[in-house]
N, C-alpha and C positions, 0 to 999 in steps of 0.2 A: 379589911382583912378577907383576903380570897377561900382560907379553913385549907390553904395549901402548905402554911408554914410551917405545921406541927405532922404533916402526913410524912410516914417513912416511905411509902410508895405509890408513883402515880402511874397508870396507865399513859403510853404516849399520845392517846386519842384526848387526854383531860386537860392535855398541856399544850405550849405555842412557844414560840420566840421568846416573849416576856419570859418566859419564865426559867427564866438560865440562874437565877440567884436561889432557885428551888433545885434544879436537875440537872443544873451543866449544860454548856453551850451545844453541843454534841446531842442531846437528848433533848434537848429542846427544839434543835433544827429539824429533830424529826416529827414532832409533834406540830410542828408547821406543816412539814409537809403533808400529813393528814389529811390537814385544814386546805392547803394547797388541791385535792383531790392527786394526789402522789402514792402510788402504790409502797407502804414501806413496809417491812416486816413485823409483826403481831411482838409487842411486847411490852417491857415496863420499866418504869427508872426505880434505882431505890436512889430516894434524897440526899442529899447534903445536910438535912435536919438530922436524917440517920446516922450516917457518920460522924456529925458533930454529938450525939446525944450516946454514940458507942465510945467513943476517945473520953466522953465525960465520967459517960456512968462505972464502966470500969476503971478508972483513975489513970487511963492513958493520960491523959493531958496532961495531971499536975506531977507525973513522974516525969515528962519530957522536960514540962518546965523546969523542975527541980536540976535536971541533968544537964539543960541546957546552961544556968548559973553556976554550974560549978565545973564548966567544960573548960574555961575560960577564953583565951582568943580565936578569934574566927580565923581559921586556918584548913586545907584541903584535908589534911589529919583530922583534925577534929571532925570537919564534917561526915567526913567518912563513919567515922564512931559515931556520931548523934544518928545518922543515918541508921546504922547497924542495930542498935539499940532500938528507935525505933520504930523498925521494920519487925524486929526481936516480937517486942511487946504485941504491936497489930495483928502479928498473924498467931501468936501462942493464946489470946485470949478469947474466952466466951462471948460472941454476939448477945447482948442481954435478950431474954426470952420473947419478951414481946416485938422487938423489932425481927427477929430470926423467924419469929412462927406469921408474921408480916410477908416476908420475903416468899416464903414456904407456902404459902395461902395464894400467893401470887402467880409463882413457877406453877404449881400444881392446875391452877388453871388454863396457865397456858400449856400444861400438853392436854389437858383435855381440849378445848381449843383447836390442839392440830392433829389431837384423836391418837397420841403416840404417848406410851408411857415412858419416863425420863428424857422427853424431849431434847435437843441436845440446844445450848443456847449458844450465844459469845456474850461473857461478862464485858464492858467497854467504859474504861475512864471516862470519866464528862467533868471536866473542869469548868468552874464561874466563869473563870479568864482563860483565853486562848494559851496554850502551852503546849505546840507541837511537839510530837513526837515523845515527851517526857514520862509519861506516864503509861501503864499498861494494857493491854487486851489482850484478851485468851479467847480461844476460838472451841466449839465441840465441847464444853462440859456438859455433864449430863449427871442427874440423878440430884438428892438434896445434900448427899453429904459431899460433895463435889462442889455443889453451888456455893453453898457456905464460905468451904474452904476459899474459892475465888477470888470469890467479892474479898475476903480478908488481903487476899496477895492485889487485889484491887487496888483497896483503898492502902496496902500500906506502901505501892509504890509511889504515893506522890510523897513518897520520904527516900525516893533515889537519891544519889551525889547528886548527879545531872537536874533532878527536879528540882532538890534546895538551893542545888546553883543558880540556875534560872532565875528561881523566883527571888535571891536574894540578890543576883544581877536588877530586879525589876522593881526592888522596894518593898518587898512583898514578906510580911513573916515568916517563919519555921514551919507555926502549924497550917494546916493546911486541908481542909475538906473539902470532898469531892463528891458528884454523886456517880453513880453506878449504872450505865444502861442495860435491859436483860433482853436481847432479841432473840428470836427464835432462829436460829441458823437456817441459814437460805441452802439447799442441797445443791452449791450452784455447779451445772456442765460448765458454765463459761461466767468469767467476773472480771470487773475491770472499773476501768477510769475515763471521764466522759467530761471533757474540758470545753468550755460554751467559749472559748475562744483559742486560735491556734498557740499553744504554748509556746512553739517557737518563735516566731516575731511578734507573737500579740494581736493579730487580725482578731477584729471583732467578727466578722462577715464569717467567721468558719468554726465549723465544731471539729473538735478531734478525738478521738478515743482509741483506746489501746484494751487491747483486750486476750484473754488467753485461758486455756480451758483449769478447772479447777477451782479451787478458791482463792480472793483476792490475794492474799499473802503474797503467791509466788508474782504476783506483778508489783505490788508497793514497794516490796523488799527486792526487786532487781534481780529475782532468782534466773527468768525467762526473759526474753528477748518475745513482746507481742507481736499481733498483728496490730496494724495501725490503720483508722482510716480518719482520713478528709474530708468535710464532706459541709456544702454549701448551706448556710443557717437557712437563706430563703428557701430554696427548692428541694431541699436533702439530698440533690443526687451527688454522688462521690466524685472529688476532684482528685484523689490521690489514695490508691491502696495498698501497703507493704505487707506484704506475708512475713510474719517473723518465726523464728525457727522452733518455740515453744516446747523447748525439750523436757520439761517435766512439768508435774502438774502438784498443785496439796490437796491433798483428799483428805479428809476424814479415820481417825484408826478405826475399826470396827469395834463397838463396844468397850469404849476407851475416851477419856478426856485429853483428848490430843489430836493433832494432825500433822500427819508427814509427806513428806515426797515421792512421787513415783514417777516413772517413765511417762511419758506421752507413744503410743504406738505410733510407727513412723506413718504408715497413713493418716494417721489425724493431723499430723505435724506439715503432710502436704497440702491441706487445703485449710483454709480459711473457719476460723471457728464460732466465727457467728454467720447468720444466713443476713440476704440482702434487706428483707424485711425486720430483722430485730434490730439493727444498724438504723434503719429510717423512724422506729419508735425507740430508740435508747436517746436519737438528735431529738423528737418531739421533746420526750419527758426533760431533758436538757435546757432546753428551750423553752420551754413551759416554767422549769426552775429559776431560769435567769430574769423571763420576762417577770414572775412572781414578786422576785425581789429588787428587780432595778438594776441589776449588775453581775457582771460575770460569773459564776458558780465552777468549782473542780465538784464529781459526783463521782462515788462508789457506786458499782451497780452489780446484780448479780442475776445469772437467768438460772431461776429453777427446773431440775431437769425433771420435776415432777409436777409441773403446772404446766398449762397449753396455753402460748402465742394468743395475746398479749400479757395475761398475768403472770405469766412465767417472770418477766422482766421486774426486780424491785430495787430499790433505792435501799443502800444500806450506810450512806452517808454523805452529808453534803458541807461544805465550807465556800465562802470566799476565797475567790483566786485574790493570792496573795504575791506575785510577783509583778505581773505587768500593769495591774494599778495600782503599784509603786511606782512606774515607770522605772526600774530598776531593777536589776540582780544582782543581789548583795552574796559575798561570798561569806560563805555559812563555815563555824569551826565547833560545834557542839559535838559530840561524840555520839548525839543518835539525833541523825536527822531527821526532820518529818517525810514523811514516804511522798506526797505531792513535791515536795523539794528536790528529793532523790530521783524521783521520775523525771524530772522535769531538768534538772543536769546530765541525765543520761541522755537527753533529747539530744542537748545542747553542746555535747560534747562527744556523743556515738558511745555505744555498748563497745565492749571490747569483749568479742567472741574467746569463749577457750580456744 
């Protein structure tokens, strides 16, 4: 017994790979990366022990169950109701005090930590089991009575339509706990996606990355049209560089748990929004990730515009490329795609400009 199965939260420096059945796959790739020597952003998971001992202690569980026996057949109706219900219960009820002043104990250190009071974080699903796209993240909360709230709209999304669907396409029960990753938000000028092989045909020999100013959002989510570069695993120099037209960007609301869209000034939109040197260490750290684990890696990344070349650069999430060793692409009908998916049909198929 590792004395990690009963802990509500772990710092990402405490954890590894293994430990995905304590904090989700997602939290746990970054607590590899640590170990990796990978710059990731300063934060903390809350458990899956958490969540499974919140849905108890408050009598989530044996109301769902109860609800779930007398729903009677499994049908798009029903689930939609068991859903509603509850997502109802998750987000209306009290965190029992000891795991909530856990949470709190945790946040409050890390803005001391980054010397900013109400730090502003992104709450992030972490599931045991892979389950793209299904579940939620929120970006910019800030403060504790915000935090709270989150984590609740967190954890009661893996009670979406689309998430029971899923999992009950995979054999998978109703209930369902998750844990919680808390990073400190990366203040990023420029964020993006950083593929250790070419997503278009699958070249092992090329890295590619897409990238555009603001925060990750508006590229996962297909808002902007990146700049894109090519660029040789051996030597890093660039075989191919598309300017993309990057007409908006998501920033931050000011003093607000939100982020929204703004203009990109047309000069920024003219040139290139990373420099030649953060491109040559975004292919390192890439390349370092892939050789790490033995095979291809897709990477979140985001350049702090308040840290100096090279820390500015951090890792804010990494997965297995999951299409081309499949040796396939399979056509996807989920109604929320995973964003590496979406990107990566937009390649394959060209943006359609307004």
């Amino acid at each position: 017994m590792s004395g990690k199965e009963t802990r509500y939260t772990l710092w990402y420096e405490e954890t590894d790979g293994q430990d995905f059945n304590h904090v989700g796959k997602k939290n746990a790739n970054l607590g590899e990366m640590i170990k990796a020597g990978i710059r990731v952003s300063p934060g903390f998971s809350i458990t899956i022990y958490a969540n499974d001992r919140f849905i108890t202690d408050t009598g989530i569980k044996e109301k769902i169950e109860a609800y779930l026996k007398e729903l009677g057949p499994v049908t798009f109706e029903t689930t939609k109701k068991a859903s509603e219900y509850s997502i109802d219960l998750i987000e209306s009820a009290s965190i029992p005090a000891e795991i909530e002043e856990d949470i709190l104990s945790n946040y409050n250190k890390l803005c001391q930590l980054a010397g900013t009071a109400n730090v502003p974080v992104a709450v992030r699903s972490s599931g045991a089991i892979s389950m793209p796209g299904q579940m939620e993240t929120y970006l910019n909360i800030r403060g504790e009575k915000d935090l709270i709230a989150y984590v609740k709209k967190c954890w009661s999304s893996a009670y979406n339509v689309e998430a029971i669907m899923y999992r009950a396409n995979k054999g998978t029960g109703f209930l369902f706990n998750i844990g919680v990753g808390i990073p400190k938000m990366v203040n990023s000028r420029v964020s993006g996606i950083i593929f250790t092989i070419n997503p278009l045909n699958g070249d092992p020999s090329k890295i590619s990355i897409d990238a555009s100013y603001g925060l990750g959002e508006a590229v996962v989510s297909g808002l902007v049209t990146p700049d894109t570069f090519l660029v040789d695993k051996i030597t890093f120099d660039p075989v191919k560089t598309t300017m993309g037209s990057k007409e908006v960007r998501c920033v931050y609301r000011d003093n607000g748990s939100d982020i929204i869209q703004a203009d990109v000034p047309a000069d920024m939109r003219q040139r290139l929004c990373v420099t030649p040197e953060e491109v040559r260490e975004l292919c390192r750290l890439g390349k370092l990730i892939e050789d790490y684990y033995g095979k291809a890696y897709d990477i979140e990344f985001g350049i702090d515009a308040d840290l100096a070349f090279p820390g500015n650069i951090i890792i804010l999430q990494v997965r297995p490329e999951s299409v081309w060793s499949k040796k396939e692409v399979t056509a996807r009908t989920e109604k929320k795609k995973d964003p590496m998916e979406r990107i990566l049909g937009q390649l394959l198929t060209g943006v359609k400009l307004k």
